[in-house]
VMD Tcl script that builds the backbone (N, CA, C; Angstrom):
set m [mol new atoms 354]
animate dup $m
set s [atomselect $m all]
$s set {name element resname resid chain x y z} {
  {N N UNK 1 A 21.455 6.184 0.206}
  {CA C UNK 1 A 21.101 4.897 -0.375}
  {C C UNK 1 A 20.421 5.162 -1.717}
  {N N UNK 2 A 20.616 4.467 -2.709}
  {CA C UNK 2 A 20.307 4.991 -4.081}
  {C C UNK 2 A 20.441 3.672 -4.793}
  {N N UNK 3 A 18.927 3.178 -4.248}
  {CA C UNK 3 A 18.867 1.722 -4.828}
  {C C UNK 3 A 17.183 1.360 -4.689}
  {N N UNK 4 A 16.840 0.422 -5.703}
  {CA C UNK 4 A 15.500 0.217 -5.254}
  {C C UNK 4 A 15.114 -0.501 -4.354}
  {N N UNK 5 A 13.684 -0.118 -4.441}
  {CA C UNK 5 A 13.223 -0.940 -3.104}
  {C C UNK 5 A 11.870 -1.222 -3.350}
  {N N UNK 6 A 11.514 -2.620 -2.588}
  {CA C UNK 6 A 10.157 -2.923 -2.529}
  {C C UNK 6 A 9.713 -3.235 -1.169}
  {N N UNK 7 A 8.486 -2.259 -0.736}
  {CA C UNK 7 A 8.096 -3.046 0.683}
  {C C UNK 7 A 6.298 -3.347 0.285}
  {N N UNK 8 A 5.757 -3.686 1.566}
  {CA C UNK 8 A 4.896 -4.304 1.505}
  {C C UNK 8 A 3.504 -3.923 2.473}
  {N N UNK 9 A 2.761 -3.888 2.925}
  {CA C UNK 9 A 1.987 -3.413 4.328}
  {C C UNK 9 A 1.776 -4.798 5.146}
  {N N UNK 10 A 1.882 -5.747 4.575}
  {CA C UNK 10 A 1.748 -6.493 4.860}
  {C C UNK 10 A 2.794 -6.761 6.092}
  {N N UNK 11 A 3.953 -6.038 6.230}
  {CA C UNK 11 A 5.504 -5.761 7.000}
  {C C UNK 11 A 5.656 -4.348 6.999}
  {N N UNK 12 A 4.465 -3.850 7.914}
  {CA C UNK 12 A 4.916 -2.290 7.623}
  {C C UNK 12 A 5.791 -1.669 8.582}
  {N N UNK 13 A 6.476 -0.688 8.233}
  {CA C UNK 13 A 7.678 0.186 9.107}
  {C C UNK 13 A 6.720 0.436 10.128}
  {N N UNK 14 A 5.488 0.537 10.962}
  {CA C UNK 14 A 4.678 0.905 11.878}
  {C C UNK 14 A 3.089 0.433 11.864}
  {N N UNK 15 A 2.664 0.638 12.735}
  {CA C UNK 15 A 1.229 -0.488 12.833}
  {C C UNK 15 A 0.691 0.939 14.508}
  {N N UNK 16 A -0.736 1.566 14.116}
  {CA C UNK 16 A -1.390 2.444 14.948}
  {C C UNK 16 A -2.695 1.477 15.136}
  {N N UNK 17 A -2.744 0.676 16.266}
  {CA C UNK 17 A -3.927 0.198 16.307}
  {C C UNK 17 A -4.791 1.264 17.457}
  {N N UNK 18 A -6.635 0.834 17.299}
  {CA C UNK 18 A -6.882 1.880 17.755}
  {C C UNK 18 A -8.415 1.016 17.815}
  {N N UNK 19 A -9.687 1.519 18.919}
  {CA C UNK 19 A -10.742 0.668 18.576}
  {C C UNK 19 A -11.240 0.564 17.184}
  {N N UNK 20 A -12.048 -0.353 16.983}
  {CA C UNK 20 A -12.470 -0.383 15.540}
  {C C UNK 20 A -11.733 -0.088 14.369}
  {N N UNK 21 A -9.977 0.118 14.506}
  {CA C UNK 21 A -9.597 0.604 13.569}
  {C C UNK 21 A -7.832 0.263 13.525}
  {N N UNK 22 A -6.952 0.609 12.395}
  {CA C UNK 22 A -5.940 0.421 12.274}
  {C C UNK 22 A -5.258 0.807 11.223}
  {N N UNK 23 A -3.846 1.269 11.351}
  {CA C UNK 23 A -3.449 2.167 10.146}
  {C C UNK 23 A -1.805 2.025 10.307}
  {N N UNK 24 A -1.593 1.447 9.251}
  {CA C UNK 24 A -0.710 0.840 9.094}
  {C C UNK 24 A 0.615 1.786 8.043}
  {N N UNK 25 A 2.096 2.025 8.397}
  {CA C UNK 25 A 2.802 3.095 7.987}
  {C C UNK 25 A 3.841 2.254 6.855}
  {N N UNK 26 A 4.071 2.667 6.155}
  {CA C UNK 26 A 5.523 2.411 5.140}
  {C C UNK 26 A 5.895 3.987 4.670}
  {N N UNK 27 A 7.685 3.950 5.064}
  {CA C UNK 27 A 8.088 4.730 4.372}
  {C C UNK 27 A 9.248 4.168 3.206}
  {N N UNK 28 A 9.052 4.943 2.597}
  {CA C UNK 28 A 9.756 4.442 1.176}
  {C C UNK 28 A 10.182 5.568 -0.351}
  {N N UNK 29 A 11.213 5.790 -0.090}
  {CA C UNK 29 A 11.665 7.071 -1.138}
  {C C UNK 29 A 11.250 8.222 -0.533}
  {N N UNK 30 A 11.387 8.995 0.592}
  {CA C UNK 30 A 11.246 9.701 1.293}
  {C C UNK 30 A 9.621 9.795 1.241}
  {N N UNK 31 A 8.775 9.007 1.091}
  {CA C UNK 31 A 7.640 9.587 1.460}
  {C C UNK 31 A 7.276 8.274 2.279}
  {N N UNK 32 A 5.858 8.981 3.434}
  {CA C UNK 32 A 5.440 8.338 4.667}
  {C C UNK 32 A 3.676 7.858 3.791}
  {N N UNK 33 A 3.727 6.288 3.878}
  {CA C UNK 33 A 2.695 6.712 2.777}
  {C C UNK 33 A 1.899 5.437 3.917}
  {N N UNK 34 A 0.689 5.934 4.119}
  {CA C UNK 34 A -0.400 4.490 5.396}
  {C C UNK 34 A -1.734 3.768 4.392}
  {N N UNK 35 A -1.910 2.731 5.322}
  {CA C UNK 35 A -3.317 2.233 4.674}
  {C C UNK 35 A -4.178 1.940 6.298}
  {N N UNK 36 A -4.820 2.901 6.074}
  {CA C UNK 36 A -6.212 2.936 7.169}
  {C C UNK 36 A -7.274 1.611 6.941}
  {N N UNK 37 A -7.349 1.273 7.709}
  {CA C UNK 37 A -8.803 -0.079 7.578}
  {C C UNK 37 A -9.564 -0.101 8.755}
  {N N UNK 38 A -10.654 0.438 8.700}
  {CA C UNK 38 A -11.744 0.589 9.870}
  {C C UNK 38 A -12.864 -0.408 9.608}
  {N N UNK 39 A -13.522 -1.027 10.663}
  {CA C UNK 39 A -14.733 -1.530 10.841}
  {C C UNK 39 A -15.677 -0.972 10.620}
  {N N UNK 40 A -17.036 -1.410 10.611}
  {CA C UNK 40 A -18.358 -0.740 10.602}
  {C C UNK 40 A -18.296 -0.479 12.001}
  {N N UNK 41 A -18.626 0.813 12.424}
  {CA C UNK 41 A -19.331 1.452 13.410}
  {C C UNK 41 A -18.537 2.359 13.734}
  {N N UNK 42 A -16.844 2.210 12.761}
  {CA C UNK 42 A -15.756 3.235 13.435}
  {C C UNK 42 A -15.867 4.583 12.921}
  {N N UNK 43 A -15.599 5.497 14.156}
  {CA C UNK 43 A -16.053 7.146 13.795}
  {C C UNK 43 A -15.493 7.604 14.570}
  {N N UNK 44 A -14.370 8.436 13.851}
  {CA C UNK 44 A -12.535 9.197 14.124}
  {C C UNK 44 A -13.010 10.055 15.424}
  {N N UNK 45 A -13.751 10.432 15.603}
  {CA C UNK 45 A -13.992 11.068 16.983}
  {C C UNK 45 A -14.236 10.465 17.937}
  {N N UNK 46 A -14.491 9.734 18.201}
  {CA C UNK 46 A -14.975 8.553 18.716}
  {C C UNK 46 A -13.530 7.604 19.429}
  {N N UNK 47 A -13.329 6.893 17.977}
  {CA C UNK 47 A -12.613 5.525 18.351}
  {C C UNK 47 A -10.447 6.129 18.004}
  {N N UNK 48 A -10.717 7.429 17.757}
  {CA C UNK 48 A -9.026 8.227 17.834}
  {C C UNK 48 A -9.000 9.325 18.747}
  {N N UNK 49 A -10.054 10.359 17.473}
  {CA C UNK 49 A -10.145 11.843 18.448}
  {C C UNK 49 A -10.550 11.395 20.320}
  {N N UNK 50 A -10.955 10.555 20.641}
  {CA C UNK 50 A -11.345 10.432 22.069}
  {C C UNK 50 A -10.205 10.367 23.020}
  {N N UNK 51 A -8.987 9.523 22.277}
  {CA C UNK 51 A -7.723 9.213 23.061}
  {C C UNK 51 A -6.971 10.058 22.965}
  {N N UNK 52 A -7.239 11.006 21.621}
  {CA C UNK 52 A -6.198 12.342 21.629}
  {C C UNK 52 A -6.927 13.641 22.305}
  {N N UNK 53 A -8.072 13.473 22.860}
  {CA C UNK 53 A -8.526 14.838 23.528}
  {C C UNK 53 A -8.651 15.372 22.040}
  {N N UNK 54 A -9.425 14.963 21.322}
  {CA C UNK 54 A -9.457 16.259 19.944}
  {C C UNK 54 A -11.368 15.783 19.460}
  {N N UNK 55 A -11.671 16.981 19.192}
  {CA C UNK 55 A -13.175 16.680 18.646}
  {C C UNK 55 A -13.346 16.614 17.414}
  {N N UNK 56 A -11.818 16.711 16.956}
  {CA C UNK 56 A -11.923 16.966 15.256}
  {C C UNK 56 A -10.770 16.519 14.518}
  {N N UNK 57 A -10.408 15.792 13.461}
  {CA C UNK 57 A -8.955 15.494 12.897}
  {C C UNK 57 A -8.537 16.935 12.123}
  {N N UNK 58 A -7.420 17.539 12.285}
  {CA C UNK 58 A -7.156 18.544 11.175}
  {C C UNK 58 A -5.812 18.032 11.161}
  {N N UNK 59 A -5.611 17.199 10.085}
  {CA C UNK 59 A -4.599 16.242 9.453}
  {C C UNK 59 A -4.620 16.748 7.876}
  {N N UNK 60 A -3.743 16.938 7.469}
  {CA C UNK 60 A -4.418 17.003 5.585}
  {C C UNK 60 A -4.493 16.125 5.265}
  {N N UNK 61 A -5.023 15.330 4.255}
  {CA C UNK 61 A -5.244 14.018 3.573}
  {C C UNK 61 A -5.605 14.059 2.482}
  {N N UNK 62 A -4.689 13.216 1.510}
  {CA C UNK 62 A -4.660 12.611 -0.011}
  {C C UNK 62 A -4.413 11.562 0.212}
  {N N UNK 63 A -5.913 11.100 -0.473}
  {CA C UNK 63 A -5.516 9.450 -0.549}
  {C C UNK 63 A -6.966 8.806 -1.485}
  {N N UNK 64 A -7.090 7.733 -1.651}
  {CA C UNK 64 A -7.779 6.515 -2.459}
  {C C UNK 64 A -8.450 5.351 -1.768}
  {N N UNK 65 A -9.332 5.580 -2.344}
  {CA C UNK 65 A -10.612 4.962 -1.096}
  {C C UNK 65 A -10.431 3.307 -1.880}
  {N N UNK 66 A -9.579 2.208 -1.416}
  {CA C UNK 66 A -9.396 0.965 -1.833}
  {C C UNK 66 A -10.842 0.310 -1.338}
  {N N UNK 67 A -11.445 0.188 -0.479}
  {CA C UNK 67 A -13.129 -0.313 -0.356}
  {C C UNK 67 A -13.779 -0.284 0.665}
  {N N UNK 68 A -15.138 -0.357 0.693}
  {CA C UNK 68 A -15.674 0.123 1.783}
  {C C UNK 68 A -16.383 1.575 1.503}
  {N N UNK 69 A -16.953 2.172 2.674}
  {CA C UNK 69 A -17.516 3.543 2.452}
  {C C UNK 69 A -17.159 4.274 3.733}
  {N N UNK 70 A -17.046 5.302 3.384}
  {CA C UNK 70 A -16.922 6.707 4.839}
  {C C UNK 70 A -16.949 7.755 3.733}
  {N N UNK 71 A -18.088 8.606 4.798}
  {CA C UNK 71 A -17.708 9.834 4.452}
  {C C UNK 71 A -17.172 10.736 5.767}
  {N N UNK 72 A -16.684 12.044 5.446}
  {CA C UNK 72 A -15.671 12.878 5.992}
  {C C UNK 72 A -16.522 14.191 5.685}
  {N N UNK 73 A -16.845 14.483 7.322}
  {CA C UNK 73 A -17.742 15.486 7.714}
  {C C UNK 73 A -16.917 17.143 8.290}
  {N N UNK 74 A -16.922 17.911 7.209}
  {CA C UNK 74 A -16.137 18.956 7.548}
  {C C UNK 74 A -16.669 19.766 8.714}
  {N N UNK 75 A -15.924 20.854 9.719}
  {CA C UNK 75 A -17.482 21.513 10.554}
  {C C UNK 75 A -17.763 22.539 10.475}
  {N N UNK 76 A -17.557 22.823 8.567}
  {CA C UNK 76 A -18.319 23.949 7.947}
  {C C UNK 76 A -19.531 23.052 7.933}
  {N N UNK 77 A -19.791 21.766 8.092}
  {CA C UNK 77 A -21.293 21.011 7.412}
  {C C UNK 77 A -20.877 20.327 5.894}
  {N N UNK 78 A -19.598 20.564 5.248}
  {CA C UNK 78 A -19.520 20.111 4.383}
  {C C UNK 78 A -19.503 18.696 4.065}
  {N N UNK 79 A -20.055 17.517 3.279}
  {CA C UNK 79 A -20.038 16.232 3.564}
  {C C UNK 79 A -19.274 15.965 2.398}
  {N N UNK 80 A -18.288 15.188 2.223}
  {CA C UNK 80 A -17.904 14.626 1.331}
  {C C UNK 80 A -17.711 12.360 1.691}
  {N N UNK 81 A -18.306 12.025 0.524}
  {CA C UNK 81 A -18.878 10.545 0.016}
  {C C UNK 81 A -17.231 10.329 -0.251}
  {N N UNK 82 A -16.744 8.604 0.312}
  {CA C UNK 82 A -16.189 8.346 -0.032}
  {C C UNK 82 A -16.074 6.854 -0.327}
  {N N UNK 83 A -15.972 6.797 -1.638}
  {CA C UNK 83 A -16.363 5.376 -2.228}
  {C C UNK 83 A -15.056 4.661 -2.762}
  {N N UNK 84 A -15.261 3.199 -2.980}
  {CA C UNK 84 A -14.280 2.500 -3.440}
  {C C UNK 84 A -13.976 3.625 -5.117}
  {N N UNK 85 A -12.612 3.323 -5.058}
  {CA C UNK 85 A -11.939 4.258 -6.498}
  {C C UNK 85 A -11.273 5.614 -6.806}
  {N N UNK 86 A -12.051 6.241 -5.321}
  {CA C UNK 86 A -12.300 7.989 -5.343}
  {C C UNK 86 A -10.800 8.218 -5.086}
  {N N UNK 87 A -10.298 9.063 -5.350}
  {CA C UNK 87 A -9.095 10.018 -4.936}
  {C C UNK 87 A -9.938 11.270 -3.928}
  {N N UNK 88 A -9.152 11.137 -2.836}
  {CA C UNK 88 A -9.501 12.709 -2.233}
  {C C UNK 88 A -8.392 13.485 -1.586}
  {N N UNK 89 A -8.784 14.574 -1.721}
  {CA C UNK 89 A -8.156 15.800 -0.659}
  {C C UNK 89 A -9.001 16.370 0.135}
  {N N UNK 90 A -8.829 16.679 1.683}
  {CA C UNK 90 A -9.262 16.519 2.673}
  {C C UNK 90 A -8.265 18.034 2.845}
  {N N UNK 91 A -8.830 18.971 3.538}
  {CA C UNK 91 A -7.706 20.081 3.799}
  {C C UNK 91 A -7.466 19.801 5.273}
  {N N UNK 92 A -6.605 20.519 5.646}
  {CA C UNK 92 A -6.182 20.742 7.186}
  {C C UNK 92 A -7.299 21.402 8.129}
  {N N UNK 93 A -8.532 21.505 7.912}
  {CA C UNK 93 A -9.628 22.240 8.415}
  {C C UNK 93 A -10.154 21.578 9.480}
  {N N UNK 94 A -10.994 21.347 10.436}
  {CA C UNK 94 A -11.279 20.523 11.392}
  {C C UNK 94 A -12.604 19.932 10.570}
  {N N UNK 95 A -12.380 18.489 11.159}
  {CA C UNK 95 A -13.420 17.202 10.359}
  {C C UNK 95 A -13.666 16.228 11.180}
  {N N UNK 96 A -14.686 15.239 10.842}
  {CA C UNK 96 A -14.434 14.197 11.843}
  {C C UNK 96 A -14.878 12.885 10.106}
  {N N UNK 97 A -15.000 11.936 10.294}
  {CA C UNK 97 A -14.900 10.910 9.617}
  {C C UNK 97 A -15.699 9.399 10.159}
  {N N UNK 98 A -16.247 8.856 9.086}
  {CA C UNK 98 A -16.924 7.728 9.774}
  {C C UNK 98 A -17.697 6.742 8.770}
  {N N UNK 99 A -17.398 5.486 9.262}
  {CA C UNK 99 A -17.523 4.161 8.352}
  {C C UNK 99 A -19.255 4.411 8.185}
  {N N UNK 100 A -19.606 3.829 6.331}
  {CA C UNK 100 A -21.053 3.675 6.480}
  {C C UNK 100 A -21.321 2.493 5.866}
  {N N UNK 101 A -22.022 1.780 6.231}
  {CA C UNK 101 A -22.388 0.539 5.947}
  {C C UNK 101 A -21.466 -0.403 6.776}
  {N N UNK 102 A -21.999 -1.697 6.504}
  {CA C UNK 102 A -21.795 -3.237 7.013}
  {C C UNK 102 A -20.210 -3.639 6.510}
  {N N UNK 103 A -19.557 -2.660 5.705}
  {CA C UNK 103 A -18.332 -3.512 4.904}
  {C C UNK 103 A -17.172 -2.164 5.685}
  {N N UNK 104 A -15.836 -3.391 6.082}
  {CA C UNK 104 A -15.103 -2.698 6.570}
  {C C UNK 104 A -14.280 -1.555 5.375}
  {N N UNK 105 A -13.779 -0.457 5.765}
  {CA C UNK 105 A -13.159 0.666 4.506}
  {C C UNK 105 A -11.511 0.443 4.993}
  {N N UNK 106 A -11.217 0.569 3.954}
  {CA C UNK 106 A -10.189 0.264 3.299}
  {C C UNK 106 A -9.317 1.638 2.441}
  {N N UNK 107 A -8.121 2.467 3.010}
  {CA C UNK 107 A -7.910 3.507 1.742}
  {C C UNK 107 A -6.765 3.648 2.311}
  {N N UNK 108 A -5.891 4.396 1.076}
  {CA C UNK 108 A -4.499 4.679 0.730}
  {C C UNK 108 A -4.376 6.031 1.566}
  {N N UNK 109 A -3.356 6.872 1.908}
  {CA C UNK 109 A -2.926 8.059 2.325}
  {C C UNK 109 A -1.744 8.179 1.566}
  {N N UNK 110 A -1.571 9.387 0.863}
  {CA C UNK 110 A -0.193 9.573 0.230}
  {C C UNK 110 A 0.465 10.783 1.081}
  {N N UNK 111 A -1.007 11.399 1.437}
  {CA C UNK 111 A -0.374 12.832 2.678}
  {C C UNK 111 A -1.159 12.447 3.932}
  {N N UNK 112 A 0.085 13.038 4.579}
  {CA C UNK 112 A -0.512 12.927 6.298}
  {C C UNK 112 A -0.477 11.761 7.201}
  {N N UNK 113 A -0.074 10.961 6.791}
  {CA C UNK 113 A 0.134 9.436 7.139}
  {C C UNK 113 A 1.191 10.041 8.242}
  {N N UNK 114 A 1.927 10.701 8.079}
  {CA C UNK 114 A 3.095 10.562 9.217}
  {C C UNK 114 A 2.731 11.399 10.606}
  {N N UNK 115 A 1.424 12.267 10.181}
  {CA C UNK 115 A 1.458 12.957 11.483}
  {C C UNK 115 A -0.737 12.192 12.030}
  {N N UNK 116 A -0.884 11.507 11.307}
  {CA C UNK 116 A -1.997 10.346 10.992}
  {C C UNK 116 A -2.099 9.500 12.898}
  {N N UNK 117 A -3.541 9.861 13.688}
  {CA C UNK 117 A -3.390 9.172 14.625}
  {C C UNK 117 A -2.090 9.651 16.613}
  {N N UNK 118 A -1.399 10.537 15.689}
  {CA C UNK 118 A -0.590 10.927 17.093}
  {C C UNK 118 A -0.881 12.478 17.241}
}
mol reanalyze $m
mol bondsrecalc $m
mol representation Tube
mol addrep $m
């Protein structure tokens, strides 16, 4: 197929709901690209890692923090802040992740979305 295309999230190719949280899939020009939106209080070990038996995400991740706050707790101890605007890379290392403040977060994935949640 060699034609354009427009989709939307709003109609996404897949929908991962999960407590406190949800992450939503489009693929489009061979890439698997999600938008994560968590509540206040949601924390990936917790309200994902719990249902997958995992104490830690080691997912890679690139993506753009659209709003809200989390930071992403490596378990070297490393903390990385993630604010509305930021671009990040996240390596494949074991991490866990978690909403801060009262405002739900909001961010893009350009990597890892496809293996994101299963």
């Amino acid at each position: 197929m060699n034609e354009a295309m427009l989709k939307r999230f709003e109609q996404p190719d897949e929908v991962r709901e999960f407590e406190k949280g949800r992450f939503e899939v489009v693929n489009i020009g061979g890439l698997t690209i999600g938008r994560a939106t968590y509540q206040p209080g949601w924390k990936w070990s917790q309200h994902v890692g719990k249902g997958l038996g995992a104490a830690f995400c080691e997912v890679e991740h690139v993506g753009m923090v659209v709003s809200g706050q989390a930071v992403a707790a490596m378990e070297s101890g490393e903390i990385i802040e993630l604010n509305p605007g930021s671009l990040f890379y996240i390596p494949p290392d074991p991490h866990d992740s978690w909403v801060v403040g009262d405002e739900p977060y909001v961010s893009l994935h350009f990597m890892g979305a496809d293996h994101y949640t299963k």
